[in-house]
C-alpha positions as CSV (number, residue, x, y, z in Angstrom):
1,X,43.8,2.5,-16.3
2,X,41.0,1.0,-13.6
3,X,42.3,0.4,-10.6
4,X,40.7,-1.8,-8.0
5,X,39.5,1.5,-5.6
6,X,38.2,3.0,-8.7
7,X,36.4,-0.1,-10.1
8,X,34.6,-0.2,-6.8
9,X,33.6,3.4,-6.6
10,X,32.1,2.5,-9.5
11,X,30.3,-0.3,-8.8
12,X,29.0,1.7,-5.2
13,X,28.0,4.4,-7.6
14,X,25.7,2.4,-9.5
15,X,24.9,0.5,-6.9
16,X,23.4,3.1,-5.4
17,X,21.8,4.9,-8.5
18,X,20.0,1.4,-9.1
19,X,18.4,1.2,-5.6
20,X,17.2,4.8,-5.4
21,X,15.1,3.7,-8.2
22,X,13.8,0.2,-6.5
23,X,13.6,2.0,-3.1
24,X,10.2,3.4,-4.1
25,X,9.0,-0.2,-5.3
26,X,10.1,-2.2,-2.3
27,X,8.2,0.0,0.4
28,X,5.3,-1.8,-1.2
29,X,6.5,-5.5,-0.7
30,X,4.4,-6.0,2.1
31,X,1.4,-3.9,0.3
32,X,1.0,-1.5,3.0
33,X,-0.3,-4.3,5.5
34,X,0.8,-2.9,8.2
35,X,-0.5,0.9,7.9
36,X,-4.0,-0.9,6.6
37,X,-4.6,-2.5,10.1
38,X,-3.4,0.3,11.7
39,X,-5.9,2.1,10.5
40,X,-8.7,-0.5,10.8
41,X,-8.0,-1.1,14.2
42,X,-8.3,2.9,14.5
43,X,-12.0,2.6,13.5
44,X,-12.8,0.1,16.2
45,X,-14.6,-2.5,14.5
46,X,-15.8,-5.8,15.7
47,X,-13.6,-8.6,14.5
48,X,-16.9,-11.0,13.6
49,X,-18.2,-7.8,11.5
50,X,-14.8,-8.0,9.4
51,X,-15.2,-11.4,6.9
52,X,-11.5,-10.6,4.6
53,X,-8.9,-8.1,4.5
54,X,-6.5,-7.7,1.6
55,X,-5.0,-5.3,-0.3
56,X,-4.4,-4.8,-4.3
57,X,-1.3,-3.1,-5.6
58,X,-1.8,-0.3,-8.0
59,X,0.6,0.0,-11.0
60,X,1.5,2.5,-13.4
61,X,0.9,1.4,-17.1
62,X,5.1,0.9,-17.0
63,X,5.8,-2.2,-15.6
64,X,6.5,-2.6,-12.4
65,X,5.7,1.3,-11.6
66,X,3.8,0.8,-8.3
67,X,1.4,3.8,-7.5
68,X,-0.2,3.5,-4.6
69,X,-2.4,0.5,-2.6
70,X,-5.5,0.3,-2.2
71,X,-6.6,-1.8,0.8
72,X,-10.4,-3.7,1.2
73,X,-12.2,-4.6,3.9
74,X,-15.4,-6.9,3.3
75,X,-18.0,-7.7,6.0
76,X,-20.4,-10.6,7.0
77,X,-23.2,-7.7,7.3
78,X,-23.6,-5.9,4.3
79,X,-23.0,-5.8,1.0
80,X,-20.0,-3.9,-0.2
81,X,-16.4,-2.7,1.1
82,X,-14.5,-0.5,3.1
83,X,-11.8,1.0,1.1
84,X,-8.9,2.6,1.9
85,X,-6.1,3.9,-0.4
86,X,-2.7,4.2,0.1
87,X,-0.5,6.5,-1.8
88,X,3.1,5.1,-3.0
89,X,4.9,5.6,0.4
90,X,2.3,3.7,2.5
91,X,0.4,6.9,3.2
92,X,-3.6,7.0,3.7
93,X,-5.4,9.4,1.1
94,X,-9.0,8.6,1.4
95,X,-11.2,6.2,3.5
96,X,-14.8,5.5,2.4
97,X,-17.5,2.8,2.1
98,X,-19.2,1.1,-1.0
99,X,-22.7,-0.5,-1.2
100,X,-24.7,-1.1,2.0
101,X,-21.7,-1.0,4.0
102,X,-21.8,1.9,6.7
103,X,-19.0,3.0,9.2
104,X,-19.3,5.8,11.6
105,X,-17.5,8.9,10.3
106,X,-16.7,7.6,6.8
107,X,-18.2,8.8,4.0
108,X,-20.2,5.9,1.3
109,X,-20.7,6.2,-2.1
């Protein structure tokens, strides 16, 4: 027989089974915006260098499997990006530079 106390133990259970899997997933509803000007604003560059800022959620080929962020930077003085990827819990792996783009102490390919 169910009982009302055991029907909600239940329903915690899952409850809480369910959001350990979405936990991961909603660390990335604000696509690591925050830790991405964080860091740009580490580097120090002039705000009429920067043209856009965005970043591009990475997924796994599993639906809705989010595995990291990768974050652009585009400038009004060269051609190319600064790029800086974000691992699944909003943490910086690698900074670098594409194209003409050059920043002090950051590697370009």
């Amino acid at each position: 027989m169910t009982t009302a106390k055991s029907f909600a133990s239940l329903c915690l259970s899952s409850t809480l089974v369910i959001g350990a899997f979405l936990l991961p997933s909603l660390a990335f509803a604000d696509s690591c915006q925050h830790e991405m000007k964080e860091q740009v604003a580490k580097l120090s560059l002039p705000k009429e260098k920067i043209k856009s800022a965005f970043t591009v959620n990475l997924y796994h080929s599993s639906p809705g499997i989010l595995t990291g962020v990768d974050g652009y930077v585009e400038f009004n003085d060269c051609k190319g990006n600064l790029v800086l990827k974000f691992n699944r819990i909003c943490q910086l792996d690698e900074t670098y530079t594409t194209g003409s783009c050059k920043v002090v102490g950051i590697k370009n390919y």
